[in-house]
Each structure stands twice: as structure tokens, then as C-alpha cells.
N, C-alpha and C positions, 0 to 999 in steps of 0.2 A: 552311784546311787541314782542321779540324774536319770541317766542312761537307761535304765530300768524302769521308772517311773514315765518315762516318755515312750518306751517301747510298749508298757501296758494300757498306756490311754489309748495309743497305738493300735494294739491289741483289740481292745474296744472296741474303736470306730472301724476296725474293718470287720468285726460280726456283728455289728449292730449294722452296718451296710448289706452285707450274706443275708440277713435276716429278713432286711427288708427288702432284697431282690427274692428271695423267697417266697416271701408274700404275694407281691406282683405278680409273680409267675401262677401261681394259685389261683389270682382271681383274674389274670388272665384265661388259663385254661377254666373256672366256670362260665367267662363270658362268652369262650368260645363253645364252648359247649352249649349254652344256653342259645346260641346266635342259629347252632347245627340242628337243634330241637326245632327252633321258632321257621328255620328252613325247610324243614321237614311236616311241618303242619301247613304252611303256604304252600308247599307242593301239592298236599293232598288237600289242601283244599280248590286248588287249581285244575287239578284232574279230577276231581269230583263236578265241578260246573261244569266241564267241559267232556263230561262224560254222553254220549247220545241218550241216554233215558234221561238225563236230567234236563236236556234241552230239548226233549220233545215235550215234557212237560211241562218247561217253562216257556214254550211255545204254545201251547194247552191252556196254560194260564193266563198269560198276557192277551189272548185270543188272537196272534199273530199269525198269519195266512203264508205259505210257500210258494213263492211265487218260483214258477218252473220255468218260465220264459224272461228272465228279469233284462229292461231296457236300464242301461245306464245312460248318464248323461257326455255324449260326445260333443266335441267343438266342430260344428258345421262353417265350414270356409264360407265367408260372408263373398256375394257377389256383384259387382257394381254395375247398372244396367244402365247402358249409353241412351 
């Protein structure tokens, strides 16, 4: 009679385990799911600013000039004069 009563607790604790790796599993796949949504609005919102009509516009806006010939800053060899 032991025996049986030990194999049913038994019993128990490994679907009350099942169950709640069940769960997990569940609300892992909506977090990843939610993670694949939020990835996919960052994208488009990334391709959207960097779309060329929206950066001519916010070139338009900001009143930012194109500069066609741009000097960058180089390191000029300093020279020691005897």
C-alpha cells in the first residue's frame, strides 16, 4: 500500500513538473515572438530614416548644406626648423 501511495505523489510531482515546463515553453515562444515583432518595427523604422527622401528632407529641415568638396581633418607631419 506504501508503494502505491509513493508512486502517486510520484505521479504528481512529475506532471505538475510537465506542466510547468509547459508553461515556460509558452511564454517563451510569446516572448519570442514579441522580441521578432519589436525586430521588425526597428527595422522599418531604420529603413525609413535612412530612406533618401526622408534625408533630403531632413536635410531641408535642419537647413543643412551638401558640401561637395568636403576637407577632412588630416595629421600634418610637424617639421623642426634648424
Amino acid at each position: 500500500m506504501m508503494i502505491l501511495i509513493v508512486v502517486a505523489v510520484f505521479g504528481v510531482f512529475l506532471y505538475n513538473q510537465l506542466v510547468n515546463i509547459r508553461h515556460e515553453v509558452k511564454r517563451q515562444e510569446n516572448n519570442l515572438q514579441q522580441a521578432e515583432v519589436q525586430n521588425a518595427e526597428l527595422k522599418n523604422n531604420l529603413y525609413s530614416i535612412l530612406n533618401e527622401k526622408n534625408m533630403k528632407s531632413l536635410i531641408n529641415q535642419q537647413s543643412l548644406i551638401l558640401e561637395k568638396n568636403p576637407e577632412y581633418l588630416t595629421k600634418k607631419p610637424i617639421v623642426a626648423s634648424n
